[in-house]
C-alpha positions as CSV (number, residue, x, y, z in Angstrom):
1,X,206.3,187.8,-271.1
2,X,204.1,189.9,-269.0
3,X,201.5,189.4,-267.2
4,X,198.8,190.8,-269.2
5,X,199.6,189.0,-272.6
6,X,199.8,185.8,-270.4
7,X,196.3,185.6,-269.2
8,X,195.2,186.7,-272.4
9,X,197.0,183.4,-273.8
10,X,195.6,181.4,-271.3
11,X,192.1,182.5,-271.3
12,X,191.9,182.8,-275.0
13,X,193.8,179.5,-275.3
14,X,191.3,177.5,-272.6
15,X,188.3,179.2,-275.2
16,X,189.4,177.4,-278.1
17,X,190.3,174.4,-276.3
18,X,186.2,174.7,-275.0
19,X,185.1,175.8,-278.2
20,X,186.7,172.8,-279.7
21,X,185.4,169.9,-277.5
22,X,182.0,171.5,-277.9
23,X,182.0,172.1,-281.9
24,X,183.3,168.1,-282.1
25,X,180.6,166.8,-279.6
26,X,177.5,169.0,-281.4
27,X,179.1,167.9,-284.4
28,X,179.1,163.9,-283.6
29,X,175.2,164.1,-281.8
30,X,173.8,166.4,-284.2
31,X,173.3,163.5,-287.0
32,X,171.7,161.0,-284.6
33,X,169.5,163.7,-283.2
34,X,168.4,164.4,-286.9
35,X,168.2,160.5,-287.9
36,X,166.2,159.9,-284.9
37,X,163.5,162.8,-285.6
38,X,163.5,161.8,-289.5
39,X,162.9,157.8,-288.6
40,X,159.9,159.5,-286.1
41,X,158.6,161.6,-288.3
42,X,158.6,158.8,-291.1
43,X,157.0,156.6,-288.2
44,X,154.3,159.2,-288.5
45,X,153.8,159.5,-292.0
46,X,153.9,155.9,-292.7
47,X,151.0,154.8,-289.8
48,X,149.4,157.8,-291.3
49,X,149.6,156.5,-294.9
50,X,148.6,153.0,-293.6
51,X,145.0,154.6,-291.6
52,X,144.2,156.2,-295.1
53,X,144.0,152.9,-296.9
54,X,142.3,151.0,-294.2
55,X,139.4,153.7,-293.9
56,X,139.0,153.8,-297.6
57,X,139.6,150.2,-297.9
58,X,142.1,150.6,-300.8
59,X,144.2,147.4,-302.3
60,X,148.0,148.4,-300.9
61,X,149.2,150.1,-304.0
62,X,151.8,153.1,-304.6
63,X,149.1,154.5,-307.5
64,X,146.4,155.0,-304.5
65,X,148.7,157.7,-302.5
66,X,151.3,159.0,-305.1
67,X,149.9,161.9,-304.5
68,X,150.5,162.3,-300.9
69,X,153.9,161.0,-301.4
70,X,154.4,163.7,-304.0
71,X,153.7,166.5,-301.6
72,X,155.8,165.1,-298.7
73,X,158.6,164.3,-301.3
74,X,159.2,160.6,-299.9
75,X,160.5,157.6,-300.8
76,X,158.6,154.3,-300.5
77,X,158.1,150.4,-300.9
78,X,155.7,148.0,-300.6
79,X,157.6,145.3,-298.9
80,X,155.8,141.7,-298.9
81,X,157.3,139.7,-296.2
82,X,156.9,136.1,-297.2
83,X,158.2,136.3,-300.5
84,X,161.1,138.7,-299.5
85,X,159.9,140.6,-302.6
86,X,159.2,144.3,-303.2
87,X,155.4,144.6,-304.8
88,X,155.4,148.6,-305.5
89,X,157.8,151.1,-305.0
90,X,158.2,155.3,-305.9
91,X,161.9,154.2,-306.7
92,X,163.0,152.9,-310.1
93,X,163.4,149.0,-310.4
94,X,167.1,149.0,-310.8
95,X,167.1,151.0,-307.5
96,X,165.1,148.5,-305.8
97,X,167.0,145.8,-306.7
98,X,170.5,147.1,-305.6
99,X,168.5,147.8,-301.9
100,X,167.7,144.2,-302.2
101,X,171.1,143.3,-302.8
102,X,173.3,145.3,-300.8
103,X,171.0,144.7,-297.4
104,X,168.9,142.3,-295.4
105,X,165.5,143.5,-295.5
106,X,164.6,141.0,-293.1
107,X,166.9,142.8,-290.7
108,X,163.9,145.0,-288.4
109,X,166.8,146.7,-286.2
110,X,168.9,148.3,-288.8
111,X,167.9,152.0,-288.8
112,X,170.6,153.0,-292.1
113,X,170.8,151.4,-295.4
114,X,173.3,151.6,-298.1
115,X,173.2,151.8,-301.8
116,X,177.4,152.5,-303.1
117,X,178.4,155.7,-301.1
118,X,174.9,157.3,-300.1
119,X,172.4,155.9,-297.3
120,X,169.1,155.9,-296.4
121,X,167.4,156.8,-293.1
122,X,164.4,153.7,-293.2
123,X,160.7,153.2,-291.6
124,X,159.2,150.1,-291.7
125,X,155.5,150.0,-290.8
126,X,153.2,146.9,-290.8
127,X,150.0,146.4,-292.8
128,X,147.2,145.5,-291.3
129,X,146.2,142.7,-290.7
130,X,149.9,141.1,-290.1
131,X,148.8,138.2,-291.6
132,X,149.1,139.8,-294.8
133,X,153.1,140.3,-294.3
134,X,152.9,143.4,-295.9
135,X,154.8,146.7,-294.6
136,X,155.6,150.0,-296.0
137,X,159.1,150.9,-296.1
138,X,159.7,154.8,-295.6
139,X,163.1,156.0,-297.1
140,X,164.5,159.7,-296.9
141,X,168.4,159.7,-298.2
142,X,171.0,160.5,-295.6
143,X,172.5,163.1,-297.8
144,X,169.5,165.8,-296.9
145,X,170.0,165.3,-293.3
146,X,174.3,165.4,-293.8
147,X,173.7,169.0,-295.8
148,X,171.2,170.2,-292.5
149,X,174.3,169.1,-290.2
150,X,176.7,171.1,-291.9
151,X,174.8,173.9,-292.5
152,X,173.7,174.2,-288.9
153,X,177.8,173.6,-288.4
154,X,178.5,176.7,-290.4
155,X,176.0,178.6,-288.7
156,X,177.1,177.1,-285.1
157,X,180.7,177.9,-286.2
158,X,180.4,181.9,-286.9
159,X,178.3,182.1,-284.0
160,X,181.6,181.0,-281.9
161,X,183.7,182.7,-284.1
162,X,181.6,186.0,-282.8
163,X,181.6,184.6,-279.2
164,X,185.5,183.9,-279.4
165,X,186.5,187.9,-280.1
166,X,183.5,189.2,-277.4
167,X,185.3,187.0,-275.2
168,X,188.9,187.9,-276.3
169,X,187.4,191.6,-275.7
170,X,186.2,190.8,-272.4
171,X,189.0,189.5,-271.6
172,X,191.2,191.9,-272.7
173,X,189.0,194.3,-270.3
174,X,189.0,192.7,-267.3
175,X,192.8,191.1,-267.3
176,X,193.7,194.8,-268.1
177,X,191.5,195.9,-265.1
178,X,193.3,193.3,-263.3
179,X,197.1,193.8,-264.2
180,X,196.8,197.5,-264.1
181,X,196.5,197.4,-260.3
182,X,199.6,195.1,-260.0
183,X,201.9,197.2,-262.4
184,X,200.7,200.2,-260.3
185,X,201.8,198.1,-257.1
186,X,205.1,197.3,-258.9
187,X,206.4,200.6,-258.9
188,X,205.3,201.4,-255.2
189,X,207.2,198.3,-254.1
190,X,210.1,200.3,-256.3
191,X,209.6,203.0,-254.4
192,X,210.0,200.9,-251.1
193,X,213.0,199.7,-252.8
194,X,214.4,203.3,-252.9
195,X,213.0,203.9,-249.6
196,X,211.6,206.8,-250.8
197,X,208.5,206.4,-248.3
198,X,207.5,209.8,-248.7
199,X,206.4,209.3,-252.0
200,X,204.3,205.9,-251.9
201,X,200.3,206.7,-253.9
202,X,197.6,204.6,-253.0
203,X,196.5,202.3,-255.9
204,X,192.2,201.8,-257.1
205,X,191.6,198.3,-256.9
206,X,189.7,196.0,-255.0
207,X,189.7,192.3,-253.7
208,X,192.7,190.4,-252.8
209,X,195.0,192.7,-255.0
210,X,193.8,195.6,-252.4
211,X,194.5,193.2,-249.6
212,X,198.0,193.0,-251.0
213,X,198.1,196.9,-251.6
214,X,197.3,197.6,-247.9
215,X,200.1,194.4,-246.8
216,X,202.8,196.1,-248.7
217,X,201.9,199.6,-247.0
218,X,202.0,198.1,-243.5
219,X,205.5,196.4,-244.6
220,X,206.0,199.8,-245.5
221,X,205.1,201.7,-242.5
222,X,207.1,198.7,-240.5
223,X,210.3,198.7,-242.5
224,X,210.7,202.7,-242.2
225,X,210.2,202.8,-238.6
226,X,212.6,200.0,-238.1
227,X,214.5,202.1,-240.1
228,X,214.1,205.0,-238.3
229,X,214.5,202.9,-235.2
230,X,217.9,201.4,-236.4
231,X,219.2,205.0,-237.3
232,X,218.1,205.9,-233.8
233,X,219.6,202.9,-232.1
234,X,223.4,203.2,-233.5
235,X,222.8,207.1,-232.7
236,X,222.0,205.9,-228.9
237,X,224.7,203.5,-229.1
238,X,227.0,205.9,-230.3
239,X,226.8,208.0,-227.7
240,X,226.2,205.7,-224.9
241,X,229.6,203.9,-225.9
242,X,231.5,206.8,-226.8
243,X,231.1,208.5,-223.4
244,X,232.8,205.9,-221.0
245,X,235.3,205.6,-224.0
246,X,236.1,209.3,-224.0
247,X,236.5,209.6,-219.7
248,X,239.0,206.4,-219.8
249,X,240.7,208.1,-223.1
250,X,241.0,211.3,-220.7
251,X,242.2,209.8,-217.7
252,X,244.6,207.0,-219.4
253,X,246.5,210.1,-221.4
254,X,246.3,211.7,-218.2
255,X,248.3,208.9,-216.2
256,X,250.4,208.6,-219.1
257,X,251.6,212.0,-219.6
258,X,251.8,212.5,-215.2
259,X,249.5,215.2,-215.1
260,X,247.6,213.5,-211.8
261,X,249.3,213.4,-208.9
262,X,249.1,210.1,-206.9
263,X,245.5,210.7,-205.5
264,X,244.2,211.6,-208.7
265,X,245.9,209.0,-210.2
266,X,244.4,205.9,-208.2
267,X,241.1,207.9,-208.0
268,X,241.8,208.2,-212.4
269,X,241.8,203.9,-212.4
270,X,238.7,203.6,-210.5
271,X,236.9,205.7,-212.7
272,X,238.8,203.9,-215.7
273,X,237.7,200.3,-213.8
274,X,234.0,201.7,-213.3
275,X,233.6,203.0,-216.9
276,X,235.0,199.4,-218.4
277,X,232.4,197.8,-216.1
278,X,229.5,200.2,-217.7
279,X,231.2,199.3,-221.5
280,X,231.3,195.8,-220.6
281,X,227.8,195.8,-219.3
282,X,226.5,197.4,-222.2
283,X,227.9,195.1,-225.0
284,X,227.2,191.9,-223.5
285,X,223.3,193.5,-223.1
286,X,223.4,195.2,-227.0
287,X,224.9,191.2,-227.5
288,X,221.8,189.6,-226.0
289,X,219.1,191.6,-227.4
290,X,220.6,191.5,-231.0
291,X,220.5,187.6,-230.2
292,X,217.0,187.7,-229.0
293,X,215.8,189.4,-232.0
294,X,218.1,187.5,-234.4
295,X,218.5,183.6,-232.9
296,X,215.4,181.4,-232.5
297,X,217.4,178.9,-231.2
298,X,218.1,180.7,-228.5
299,X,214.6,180.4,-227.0
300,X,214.0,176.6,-225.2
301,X,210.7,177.1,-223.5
302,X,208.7,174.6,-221.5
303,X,206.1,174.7,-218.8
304,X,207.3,177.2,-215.9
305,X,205.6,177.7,-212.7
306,X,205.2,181.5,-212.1
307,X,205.3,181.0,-208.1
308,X,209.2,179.5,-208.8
309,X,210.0,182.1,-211.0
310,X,208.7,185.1,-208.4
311,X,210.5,183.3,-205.8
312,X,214.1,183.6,-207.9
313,X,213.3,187.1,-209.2
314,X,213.0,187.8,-204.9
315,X,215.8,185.7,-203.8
316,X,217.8,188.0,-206.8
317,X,216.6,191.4,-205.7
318,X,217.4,190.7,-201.8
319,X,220.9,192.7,-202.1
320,X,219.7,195.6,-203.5
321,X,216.2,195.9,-201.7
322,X,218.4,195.5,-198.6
323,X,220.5,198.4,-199.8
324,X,217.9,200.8,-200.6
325,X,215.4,200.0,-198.0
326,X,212.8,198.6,-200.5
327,X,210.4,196.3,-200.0
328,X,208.9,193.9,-202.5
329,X,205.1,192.9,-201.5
330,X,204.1,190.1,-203.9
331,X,200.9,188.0,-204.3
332,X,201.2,184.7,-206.4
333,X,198.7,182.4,-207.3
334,X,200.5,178.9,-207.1
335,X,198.8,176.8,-209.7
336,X,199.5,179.2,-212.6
337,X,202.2,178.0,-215.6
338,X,203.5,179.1,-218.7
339,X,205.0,177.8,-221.8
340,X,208.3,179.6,-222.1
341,X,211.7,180.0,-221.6
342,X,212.4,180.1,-217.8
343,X,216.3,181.6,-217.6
344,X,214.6,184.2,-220.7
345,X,211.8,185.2,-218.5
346,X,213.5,185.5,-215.3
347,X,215.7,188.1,-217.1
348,X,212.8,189.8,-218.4
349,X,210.7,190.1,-214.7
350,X,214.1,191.1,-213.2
351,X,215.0,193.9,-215.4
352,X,211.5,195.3,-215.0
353,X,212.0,194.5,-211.0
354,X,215.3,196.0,-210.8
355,X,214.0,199.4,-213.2
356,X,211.8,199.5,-210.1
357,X,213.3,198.9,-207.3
358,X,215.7,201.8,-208.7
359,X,212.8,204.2,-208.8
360,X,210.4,203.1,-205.9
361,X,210.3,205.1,-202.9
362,X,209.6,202.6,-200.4
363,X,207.7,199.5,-201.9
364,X,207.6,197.6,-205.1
365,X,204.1,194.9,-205.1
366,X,204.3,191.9,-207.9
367,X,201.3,190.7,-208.3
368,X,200.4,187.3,-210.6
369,X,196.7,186.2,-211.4
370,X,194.5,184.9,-213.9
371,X,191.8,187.3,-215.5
372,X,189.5,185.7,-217.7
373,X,192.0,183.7,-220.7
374,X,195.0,185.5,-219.7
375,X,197.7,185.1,-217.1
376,X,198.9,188.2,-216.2
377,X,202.3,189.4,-214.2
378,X,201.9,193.1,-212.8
379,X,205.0,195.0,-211.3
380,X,204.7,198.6,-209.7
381,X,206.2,200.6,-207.6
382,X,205.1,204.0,-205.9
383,X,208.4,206.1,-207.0
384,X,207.8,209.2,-209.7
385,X,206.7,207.1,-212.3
386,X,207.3,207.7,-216.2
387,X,207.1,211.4,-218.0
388,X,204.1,210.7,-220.7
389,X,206.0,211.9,-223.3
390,X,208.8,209.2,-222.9
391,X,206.2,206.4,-222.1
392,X,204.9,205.6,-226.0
393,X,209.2,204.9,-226.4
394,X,210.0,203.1,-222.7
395,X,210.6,199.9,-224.8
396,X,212.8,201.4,-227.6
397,X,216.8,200.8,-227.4
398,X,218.7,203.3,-225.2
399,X,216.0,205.2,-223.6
400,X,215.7,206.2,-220.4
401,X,214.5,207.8,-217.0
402,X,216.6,210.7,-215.0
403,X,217.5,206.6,-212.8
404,X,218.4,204.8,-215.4
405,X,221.1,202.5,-216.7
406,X,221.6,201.2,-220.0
407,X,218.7,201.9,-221.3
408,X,218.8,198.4,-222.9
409,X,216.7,196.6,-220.0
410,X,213.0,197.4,-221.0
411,X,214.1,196.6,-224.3
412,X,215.2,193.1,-223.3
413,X,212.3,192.9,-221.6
414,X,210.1,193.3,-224.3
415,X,211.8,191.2,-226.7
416,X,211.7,187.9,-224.3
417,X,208.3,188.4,-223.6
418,X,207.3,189.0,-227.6
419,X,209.2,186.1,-228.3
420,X,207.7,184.6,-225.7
421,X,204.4,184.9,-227.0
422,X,203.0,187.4,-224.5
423,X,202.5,190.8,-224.2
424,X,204.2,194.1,-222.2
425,X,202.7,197.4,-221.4
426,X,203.0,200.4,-219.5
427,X,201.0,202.2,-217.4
428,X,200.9,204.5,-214.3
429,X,200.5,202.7,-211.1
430,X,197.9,203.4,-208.2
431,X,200.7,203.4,-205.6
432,X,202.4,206.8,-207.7
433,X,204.9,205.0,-209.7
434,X,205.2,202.9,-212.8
435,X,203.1,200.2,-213.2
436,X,204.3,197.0,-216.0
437,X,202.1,194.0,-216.9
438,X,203.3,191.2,-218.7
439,X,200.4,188.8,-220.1
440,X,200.3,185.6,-221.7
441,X,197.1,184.0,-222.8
442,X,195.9,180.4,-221.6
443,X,197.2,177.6,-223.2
């Protein structure tokens, strides 16, 4: 069932169920609120009645205000207390007498009588003096007030009855205001489905469903440049892995078939060693970073000391600084720690180190500090630094300076530090070269 004729269910459903509960409650306080104005308003009447004949100093007779009960159209009794008799009454005897019978007039309390099926709303007021034991007894039968509920029930009923279709009309409005957006969002996520990005149409709506709308555009946006990214990455790797391939292809059929003479033939292996070296290398790295993004197990972080971790990443780079003449200047405050991985992290500050030291000209300077919240881990180096229009991609799989390796080590970078919770960026150094800071904020 859609979505539409299911809110329409429920909210026309949870209106009846409202509409009931109130109906049954007006219906059950409706007679006690009319029994309880009748019995004041016969209150009224009778102290009334009961001043007129005590200022005209009449004998307590029905004959002396007939008249009045005429125009009010009540019924009354003269009730002597003493003898438990009835002196006078508007009523016929036989009447009387069954009241008498079927109920205990002595009773003050009871606010209903009964005579067979119909009853009588009662108001008993005292003669004065009280010595007398005389009271007028007010009735008015129940039946008038029963044929006031019901009609008021009628009238209360087609007023809900009109309520019940505004609201079903309402309803219908604004759940159709409502679904509309998310049928419209249905077939832009069908769209997504199809990857046909291209083609994706903002939706009007508002609220939370436009929250959704502008989610569902950034997964969007995301998913086609992962896309985009993926397409890129196996194009990289491609290429990356069918050029060593294709020199140790070339030499092996070369060796086979004798075309190289001895010299070329040993110089023919230590290209075909050196390329299987570079193949190796770059599986094991696509390996790691498709296990960075992929395992979370992989990660097993706990508090690292920077200073310790600097100290390895210098101990590591000693060979090569050696080699090229390259000095690392460092600063470190000692009391600064993280919360990560410390074996993911010191791959992460030595692939940025080593993507240096490879294009420094003299000096690479590591310097860790704490601005404000966040600790922060600069590397730079005073070499050419990075072309600005391959900077925005330096992270991305398989790209590369005019030095570089893999092009997988900036990437690898990025991902530990991410995972890591921290942050990488790039930048151009005051020393010429590259500058890279890694940041994590304060636990």
């Amino acid at each position: 069932m859609k979505l539409h004729f299911q809110l329409n269910i429920a909210f026309t459903t949870l209106l009846l169920v409202i509409m009931s509960v109130t109906g049954f409650v007006i219906y059950s306080l409706i007679l006690d609120l009319l029994i309880q104005d009748e019995k004041a308003e016969l209150n009224q009447k009778g102290e009334l009645l009961v001043q007129i004949l005590n200022q005209e100093n009449l004998q307590p007779s029905v004959e002396h205000i007939s008249g009045f009960l005429q125009d009010q159209n009540l019924q009354l009794m003269l009730y002597d207390r003493s003898q438990n008799k009835v002196l006078d009454s508007t009523m016929p005897k036989q009447v009387v007498d069954e009241l008498l019978l079927d109920n205990d007039f002595s009773n003050m309390g009871k606010e209903l009588w009964g005579l067979g099926n119909n009853k009588y709303v009662t108001s008993r007021i005292l003669m004065y003096p009280e010595s007398t034991g005389l009271e007028l007894i007010l009735l008015t039968p129940l039946n008038e007030l029963q044929a006031v509920q019901q009609d008021f029930i009628k009238k209360l009923f087609i007023v809900f009855i009109i309520g019940a279709i505004a609201a079903v009309i309402i309803s219908y409005i604004f759940t159709n205001k409502l679904v509309t957006p998310l049928t419209r969002l249905k077939w832009q996520l069908k769209k997504i489905e199809k990857r046909e990005f291209d083609k994706l149409e903002p939706i009007n709506a508002t609220g939370e469903i436009k929250e959704v709308e502008k989610s569902v555009f950034e997964m969007a946006d995301e998913l086609q440049r992962y896309m985009k990214s993926q397409q890129q990455f196996f194009q990289n790797a491609s290429h990356e892995l069918k050029t060593p391939l294709m020199t140790i292809q070339g030499y092996a059929e070369g060796i086979r078939d004798g075309v190289f003479d001895k010299e070329e033939k040993g110089k023919g292996l230590e290209v075909m060693v050196t390329e299987v070296h570079r193949l190796k290398k770059i599986i094991n790295e696509m390996i790691l970073l498709a296990k960075l993004d992929s395992d979370q197990s992989s990660y097993q972080p706990g508090n690292v000391n920077l200073k310790e971790i600097v100290d390895q990443v210098l101990d590591r780079a000693l060979p090569i600084t050696n080699e090229k003449e390259i000095r690392i200047l460092h600063e470190v405050d000692e009391t600064l720690d993280v919360h990560v991985d410390p074996e993911k992290l010191l791959r992460a500050l030595l692939n940025i180190t080593f993507n240096g030291i490879r294009h420094a000209n003299s000096k690479v300077v590591i310097n860790v500090r704490q601005i404000n919240r966040m600790i922060t881990i600069s590397i730079e180096d005073d070499g050419e630094g990075i072309d600005k229009e391959l900077m925005p991609q330096i992270f991305h799989r398989f790209i590369k300076g005019n030095k570089g390796e893999t092009g997988l080590g900036l990437a690898i970078a990025r991902a530990i530090v991410q995972q890591s919770g921290g942050n990488i960026t790039v930048g151009t150094s005051e020393l010429g070269g590259a500058k890279f800071i890694v940041a994590f904020s304060e636990k």
